[in-house]
N, C-alpha and C positions, 0 to 999 in steps of 0.2 A: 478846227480843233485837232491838234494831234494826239489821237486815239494810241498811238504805238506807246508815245510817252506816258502817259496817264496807265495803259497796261505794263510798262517796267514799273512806275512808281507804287502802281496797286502789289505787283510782287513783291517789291524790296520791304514795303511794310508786312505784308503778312510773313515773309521771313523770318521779319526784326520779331513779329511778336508770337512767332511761334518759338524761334530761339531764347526769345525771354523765357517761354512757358516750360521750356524744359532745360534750361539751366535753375529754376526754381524748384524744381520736380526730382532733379538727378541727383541728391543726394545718395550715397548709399546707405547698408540697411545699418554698419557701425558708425556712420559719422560721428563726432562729436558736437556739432552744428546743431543745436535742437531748439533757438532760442525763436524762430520761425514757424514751425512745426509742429503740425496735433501731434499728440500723445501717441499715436496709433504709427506713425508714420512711419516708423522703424520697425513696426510689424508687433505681432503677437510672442511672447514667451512665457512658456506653462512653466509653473515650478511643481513636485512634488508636496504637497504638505501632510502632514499627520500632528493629532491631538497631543505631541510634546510639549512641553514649555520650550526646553531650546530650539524647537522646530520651529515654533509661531512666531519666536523670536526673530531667528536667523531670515526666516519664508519673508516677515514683514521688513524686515532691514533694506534682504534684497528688492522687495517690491520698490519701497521708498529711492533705492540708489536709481534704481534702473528707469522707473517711471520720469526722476530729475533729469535724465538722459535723452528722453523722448520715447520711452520704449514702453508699451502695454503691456502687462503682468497679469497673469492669470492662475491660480490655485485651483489644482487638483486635489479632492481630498482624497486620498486616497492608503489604505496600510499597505505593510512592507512589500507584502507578496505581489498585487496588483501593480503598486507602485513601479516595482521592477519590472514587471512584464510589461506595462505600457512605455516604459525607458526604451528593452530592446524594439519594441514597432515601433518605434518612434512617434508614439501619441502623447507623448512629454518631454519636455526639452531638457529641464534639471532634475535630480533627484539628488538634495542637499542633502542627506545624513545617512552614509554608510560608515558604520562602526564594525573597526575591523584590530585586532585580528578573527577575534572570536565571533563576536555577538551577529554579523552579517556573511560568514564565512559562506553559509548555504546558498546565497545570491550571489555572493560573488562570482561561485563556482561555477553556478547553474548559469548565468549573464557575462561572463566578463569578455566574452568575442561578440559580445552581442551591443555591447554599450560601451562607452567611454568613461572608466575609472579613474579619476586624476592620481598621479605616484603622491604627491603629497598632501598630508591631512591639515585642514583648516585647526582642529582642535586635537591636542596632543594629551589631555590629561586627564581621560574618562576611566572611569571603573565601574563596574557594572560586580552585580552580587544580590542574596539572599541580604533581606536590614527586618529588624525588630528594634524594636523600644529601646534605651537603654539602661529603662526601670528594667530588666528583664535579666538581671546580673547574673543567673544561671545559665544562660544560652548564649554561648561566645561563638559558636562553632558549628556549620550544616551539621555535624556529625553527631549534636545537641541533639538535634529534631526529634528523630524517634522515640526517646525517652519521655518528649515531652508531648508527645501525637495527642494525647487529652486536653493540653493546656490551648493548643489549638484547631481543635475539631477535624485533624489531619487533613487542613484546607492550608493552601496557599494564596492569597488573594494576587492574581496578577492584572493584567490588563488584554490590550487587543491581539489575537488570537494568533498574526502573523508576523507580527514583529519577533524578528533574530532573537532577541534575549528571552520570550518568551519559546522559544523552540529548546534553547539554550539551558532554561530553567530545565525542562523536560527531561535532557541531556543529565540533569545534574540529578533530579529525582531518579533514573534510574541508577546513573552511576555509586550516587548513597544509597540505592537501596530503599529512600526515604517512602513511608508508610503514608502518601498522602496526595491529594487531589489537586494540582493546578486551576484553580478556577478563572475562567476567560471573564474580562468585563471591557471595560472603559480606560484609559488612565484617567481620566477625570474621577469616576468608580471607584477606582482601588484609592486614589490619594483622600477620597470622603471618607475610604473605609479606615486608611489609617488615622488620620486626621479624628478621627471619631473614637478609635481604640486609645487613642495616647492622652486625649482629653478624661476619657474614663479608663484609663489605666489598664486597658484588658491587655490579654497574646495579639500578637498578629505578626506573619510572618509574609512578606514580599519581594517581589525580583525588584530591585531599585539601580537608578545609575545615578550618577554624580557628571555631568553639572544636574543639578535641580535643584531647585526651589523648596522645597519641599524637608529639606535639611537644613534651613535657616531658618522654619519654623519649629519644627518640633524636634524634640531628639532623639536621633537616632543612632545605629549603630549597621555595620556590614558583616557578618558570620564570617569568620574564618572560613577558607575553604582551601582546606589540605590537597586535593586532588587537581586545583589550579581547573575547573574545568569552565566557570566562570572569565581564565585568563586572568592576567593581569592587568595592566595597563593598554585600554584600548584607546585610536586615536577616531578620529570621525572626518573621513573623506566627502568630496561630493561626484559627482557623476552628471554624465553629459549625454544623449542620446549620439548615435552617430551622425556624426558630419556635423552636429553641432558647431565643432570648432571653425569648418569653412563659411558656415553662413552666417554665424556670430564672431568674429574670430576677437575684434575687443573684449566680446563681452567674455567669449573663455575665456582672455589671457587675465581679466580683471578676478574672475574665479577663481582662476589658478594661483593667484595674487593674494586671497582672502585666506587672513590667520586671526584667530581671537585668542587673547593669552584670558587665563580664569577671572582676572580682573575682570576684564573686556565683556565677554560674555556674560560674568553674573551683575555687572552694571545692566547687559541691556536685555537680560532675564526680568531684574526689579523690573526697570520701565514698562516692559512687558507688561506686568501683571499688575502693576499698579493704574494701566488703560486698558484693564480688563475687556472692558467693552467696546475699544475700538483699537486696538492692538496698534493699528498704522500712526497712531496718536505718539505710540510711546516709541516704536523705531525712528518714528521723524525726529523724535527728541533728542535720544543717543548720536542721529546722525548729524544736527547742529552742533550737538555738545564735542565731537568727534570727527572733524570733519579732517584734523591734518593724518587721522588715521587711514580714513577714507582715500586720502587723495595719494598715500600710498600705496593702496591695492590699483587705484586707478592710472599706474603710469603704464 
């Protein structure tokens, strides 16, 4: 028995089938190749999420693309102020909705060496402001308010505590001068609370932005605001923790890629909400329905 031979031939195979094992393994972490591969393989990425409609929106779309990729998706809940702080440690990888110029100016300031701010905004045609009813034909105008401080308990019903435009709101009560209380809740909270006043016809006066949902239901209206402190036409960027872009580098350039025109967005705002209860229901849907859109962010 020649033993020498039988010891080359036992090499060559275990060779062959360890180079098998790792030509099937060596993918990298952005391949495109994922038709082989768990879900997991291409590793973990956290997205920022917070209780918006265009957030849960936008959070689920991207989970849907990314996960068709091969990639793991993971939501943080987290508001604005945390949100940011976990970007710059890099205990999150995206934070999808910076509205800028105004409404996230204080983060931006406070983070912008610290994270990855993309130069251009996914969405271009947000507005942010004080809205009341628009039974409420006397009050066109922040500058309304005080006269009318009875008509609404000199309460502002806003939302959660650290989102930009509720700092903002702050910003604008002192700037008017206005004679009244910012009350912190939910946005789920404050849209029940309006949603509740407009059905019975009461005051209520809140910080509101546009895209939402929420102006397709009931009607509303935006206060004039003489003093621009609200801003005007804000756009909504996304952000990247650092080094993101070397260790995802598709997935940033496909980010960086991502624009929704109003269409766009309030088609897949309805979806949203019309899978209430299972949101990734209704991203999945927009992204069938859309997919040559899709495959434009993804060259």
């Amino acid at each position: 028995m020649n033993f020498k031979r039988i010891g080359q031939l036992f090499l060559i195979t275990t060779l062959i089938f360890v180079l098998a094992a790792c030509g099937s393994t060596s993918e990298g972490a952005d391949s495109d190749s994922s038709s082989d591969e768990s879900k997991d393989s291409k590793g973990t990425i956290t997205i920022g999420q917070i209780n918006w409609p265009e957030n849960i929106a936008v959070t689920n779309l991207w989970k849907t693309i990314l996960e068709d990729k091969g990639y793991n998706v993971e939501f943080k809940l987290l508001e604005m102020g945390p949100q940011m702080a976990a970007l710059a440690s890099g205990d999150l990888d995206i934070a999808p909705e910076i509205w800028l110029p105004v409404q996230d100016k204080s983060y931006y300031e406070q983070f912008k060496d610290q994270a990855n701010f993309f130069e251009e905004p996914w969405y271009e045609n947000g507005r942010v402001g004080l809205a009341v009813p628009t039974y409420m034909e006397d009050i066109n105008s922040i500058e309304d308010l005080n006269e009318n401080k009875d008509k609404f308990n000199g309460e502002i019903i806003g939302f959660e505590s650290g989102a930009g435009t509720m700092l903002v709101t702050q910003d604008v009560i002192d700037e008017y001068g206005l004679e009244y209380e910012l009350t912190a809740s939910s946005t789920a909270a404050m849209i029940s609370s309006i949603k509740k006043a407009v059905k019975d016809e009461e005051p209520i006066v809140a910080p509101l932005w546009k895209p939402h949902y929420i102006f397709s239901e009931v009607d509303l209206k935006f206060l004039e605001d003489p003093k621009k402190t609200f801003g005007e036409v804000e756009k909504i960027y996304m952000a990247t923790r650092d080094e993101f872009d070397t260790d995802h580098e598709k997935v940033s350039k496909w980010l960086t890629n991502f624009k929704l025109s109003d269409e766009q967005l309030g088609d897949l705002m309805i979806n949203i909400q019309e899978s209430e209860d299972n949101p990734i229901e209704g991203a999945q849907k927009w992204v069938e329905e859309n997919q040559d859109v899709i495959d434009k962010w993804m060259k």
